[in-house]
C-alpha positions in Angstrom: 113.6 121.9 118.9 111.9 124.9 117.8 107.8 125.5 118.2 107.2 125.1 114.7 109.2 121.9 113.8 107.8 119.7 116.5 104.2 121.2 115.6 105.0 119.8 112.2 106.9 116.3 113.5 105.3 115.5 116.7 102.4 118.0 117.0 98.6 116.9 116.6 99.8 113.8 114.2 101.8 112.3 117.3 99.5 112.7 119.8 96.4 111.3 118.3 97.7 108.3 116.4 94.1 107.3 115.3 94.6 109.8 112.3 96.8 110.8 109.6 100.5 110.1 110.5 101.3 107.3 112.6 103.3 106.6 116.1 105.7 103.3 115.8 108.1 101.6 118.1 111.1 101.7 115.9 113.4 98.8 114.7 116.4 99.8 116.9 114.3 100.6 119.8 113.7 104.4 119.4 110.1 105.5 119.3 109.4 107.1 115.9 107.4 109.2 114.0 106.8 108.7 110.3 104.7 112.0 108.9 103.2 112.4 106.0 106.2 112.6 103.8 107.3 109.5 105.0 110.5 111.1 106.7 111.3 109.2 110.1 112.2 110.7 113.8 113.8 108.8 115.3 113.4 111.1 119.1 112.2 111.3 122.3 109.7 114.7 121.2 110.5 117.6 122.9 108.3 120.0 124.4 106.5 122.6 122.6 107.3 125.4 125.3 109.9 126.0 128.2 109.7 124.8 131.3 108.4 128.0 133.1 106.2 128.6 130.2 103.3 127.4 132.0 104.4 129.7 135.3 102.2 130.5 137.3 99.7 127.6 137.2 102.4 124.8 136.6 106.2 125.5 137.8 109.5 125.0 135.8 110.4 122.1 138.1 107.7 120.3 138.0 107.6 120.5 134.3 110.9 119.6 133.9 110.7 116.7 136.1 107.0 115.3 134.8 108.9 115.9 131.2 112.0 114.6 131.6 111.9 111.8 134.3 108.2 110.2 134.4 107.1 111.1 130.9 110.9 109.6 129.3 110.7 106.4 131.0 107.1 105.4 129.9 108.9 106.2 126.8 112.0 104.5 127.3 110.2 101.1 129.4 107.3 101.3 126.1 110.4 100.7 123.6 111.9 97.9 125.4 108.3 96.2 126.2 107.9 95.7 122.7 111.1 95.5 120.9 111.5 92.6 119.1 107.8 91.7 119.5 105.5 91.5 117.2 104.2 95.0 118.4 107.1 97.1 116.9 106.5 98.9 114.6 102.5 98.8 115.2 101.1 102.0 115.4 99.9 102.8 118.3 95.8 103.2 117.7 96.5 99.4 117.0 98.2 98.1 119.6 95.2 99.8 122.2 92.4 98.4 120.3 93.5 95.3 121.6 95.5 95.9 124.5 93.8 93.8 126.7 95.4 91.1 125.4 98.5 92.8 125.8 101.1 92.9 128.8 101.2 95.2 132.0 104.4 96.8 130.8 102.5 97.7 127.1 99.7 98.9 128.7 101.1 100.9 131.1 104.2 102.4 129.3 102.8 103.1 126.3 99.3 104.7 127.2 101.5 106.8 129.6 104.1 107.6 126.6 100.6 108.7 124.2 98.7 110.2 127.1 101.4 112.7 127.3 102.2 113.9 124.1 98.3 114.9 124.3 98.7 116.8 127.7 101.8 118.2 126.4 100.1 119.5 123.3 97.1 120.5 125.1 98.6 123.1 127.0 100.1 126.9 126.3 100.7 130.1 128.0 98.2 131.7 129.8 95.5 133.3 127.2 97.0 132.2 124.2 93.8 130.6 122.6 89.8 130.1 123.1 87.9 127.4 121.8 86.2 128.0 118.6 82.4 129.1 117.7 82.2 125.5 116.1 83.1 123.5 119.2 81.6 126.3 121.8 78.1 125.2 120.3 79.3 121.5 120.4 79.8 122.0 123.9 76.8 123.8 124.8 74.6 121.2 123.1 76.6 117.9 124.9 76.7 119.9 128.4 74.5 122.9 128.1 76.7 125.3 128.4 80.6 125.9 128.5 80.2 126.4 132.8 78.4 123.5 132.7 81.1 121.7 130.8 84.4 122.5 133.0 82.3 121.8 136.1 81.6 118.2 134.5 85.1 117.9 133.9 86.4 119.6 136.6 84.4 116.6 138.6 85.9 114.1 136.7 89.3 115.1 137.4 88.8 115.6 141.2 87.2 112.1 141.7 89.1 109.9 140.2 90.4 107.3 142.9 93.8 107.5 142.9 96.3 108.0 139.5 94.4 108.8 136.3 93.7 110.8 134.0 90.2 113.2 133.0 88.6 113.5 129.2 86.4 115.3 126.9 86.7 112.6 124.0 84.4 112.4 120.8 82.1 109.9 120.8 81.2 107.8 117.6 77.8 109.5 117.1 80.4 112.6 117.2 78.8 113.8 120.1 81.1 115.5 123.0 81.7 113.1 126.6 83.7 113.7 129.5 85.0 110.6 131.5 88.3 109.6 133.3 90.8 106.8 133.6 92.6 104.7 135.9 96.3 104.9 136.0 98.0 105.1 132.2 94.4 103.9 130.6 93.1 106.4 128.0 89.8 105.9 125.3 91.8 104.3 122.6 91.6 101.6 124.6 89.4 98.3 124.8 89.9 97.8 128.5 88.6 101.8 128.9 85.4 102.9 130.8 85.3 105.3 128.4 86.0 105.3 124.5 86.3 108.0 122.3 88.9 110.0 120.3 90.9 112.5 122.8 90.6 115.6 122.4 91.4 117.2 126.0 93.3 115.9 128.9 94.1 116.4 132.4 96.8 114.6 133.9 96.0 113.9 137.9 98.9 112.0 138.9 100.4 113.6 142.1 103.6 114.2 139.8 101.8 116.4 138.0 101.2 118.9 140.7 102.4 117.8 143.6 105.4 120.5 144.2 103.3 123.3 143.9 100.0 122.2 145.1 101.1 119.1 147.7 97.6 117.5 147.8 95.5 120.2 146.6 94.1 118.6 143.5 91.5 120.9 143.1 93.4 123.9 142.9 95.5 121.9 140.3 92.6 121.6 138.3 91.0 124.9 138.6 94.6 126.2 137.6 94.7 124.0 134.6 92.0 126.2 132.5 94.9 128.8 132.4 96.5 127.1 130.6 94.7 125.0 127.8 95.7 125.2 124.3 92.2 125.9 122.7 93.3 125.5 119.6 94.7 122.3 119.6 91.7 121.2 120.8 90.1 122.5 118.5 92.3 121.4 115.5 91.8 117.6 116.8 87.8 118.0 117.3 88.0 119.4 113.0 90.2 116.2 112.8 88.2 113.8 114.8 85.1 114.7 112.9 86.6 114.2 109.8 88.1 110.7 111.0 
């Protein structure tokens, strides 16, 4: 699928299901996304880029596996959890207010099935984007400065225990926060330490990294500012303040 038609089916809409179009499990047991027109996609999404896009700072294979193998059966196992449940066809931002009360296999599956599409989205070639003057000041006045920020961040990512995931999320007050996760957790969620809308993520799984860096996370992380999509996050911090 072509850069611009998943930007339009799958892109910002998809991966932040707290706004504008919603993400459903569909009647037949295919995720789907119903935009704005009220069309339906009924499709694993692909990715916006290549495998090797990402090359240096995350390789082809481990793209393609993370992609295709891990991210595809939180996908697939999220589907059959709630097929023929009261769940399908909830939209997503639903089903996490409340997942407490919800199964392992919900939980799990379909925050890793969302927590993807936002790491997927979140990242582009190398240089391709800078955050804008808006959010650089709404950086600098949550952290101090932009330094300040990735090192917060950067801190998160490397101590998380474990599987997880690290944030910069908007708070209520619309004020910026960094946290992290365990496991497929993310801050759409009542059971998370930290709740917010998502507007960057890291994903700190040893899949993620673990062909090229073995159990280096840190030079994982440090890598991963190569290779943020500044202007998705930017587009969902002018959506999230809207929302």
């Amino acid at each position: 699928m072509e850069r611009r038609k998943f930007v339009k089916t799958f892109g910002f809409a998809a991966a932040t299901a707290w706004i504008g179009p919603k993400l459903f499990a569909g009647s037949k047991g295919i995720a789907v996304t119903v935009n704005a027109e009220g069309s339906v996609t009924p499709e694993f999404p692909a990715l916006p880029y290549a495998y090797n896009a990402l090359e240096p700072y995350i390789d082809a294979r481990t793209m393609e596996i993370h992609y295709d193998k891990h991210h595809r059966a939180y996908y697939t196992n999220f589907v059959n959890a709630t097929k023929g449940t009261p769940l399908e066809g909830m939209a997503l931002e639903e089903i996490f207010s409340s997942v407490s009360k919800q199964s392992d296999a919900v939980r799990n599956n379909g925050g890793g099935y969302y927590n993807h599409l936002v790491f997927w989205n979140n990242l582009a070639a190398p240089g391709s984007s800078a955050p804008s003057d808006e959010l650089t000041a709404a950086i600098n006045k949550s952290f101090g400065s932009f330094d300040k920020f990735r090192e917060t961040f950067n801190t998160a990512a490397k101590t998380r225990f474990g599987s997880g995931w690290a944030w910069l999320y908007l708070n209520a007050d619309k004020s910026l926060a960094i946290g992290s996760t365990p496991n497929q957790d993310n801050p759409l969620m009542d059971v998370s330490p930290v709740k917010g809308k998502p507007l960057l993520t890291l994903d700190v799984w040893e899949h993620a990294y673990y062909l090229k860096y073995q159990n280096k996370r840190v030079d994982y992380v440090e890598a991963f500012w190569n290779v943020v999509n500044w202007k998705e996050v930017n587009d969902r911090y002018q959506k999230a303040l809207k929302g």
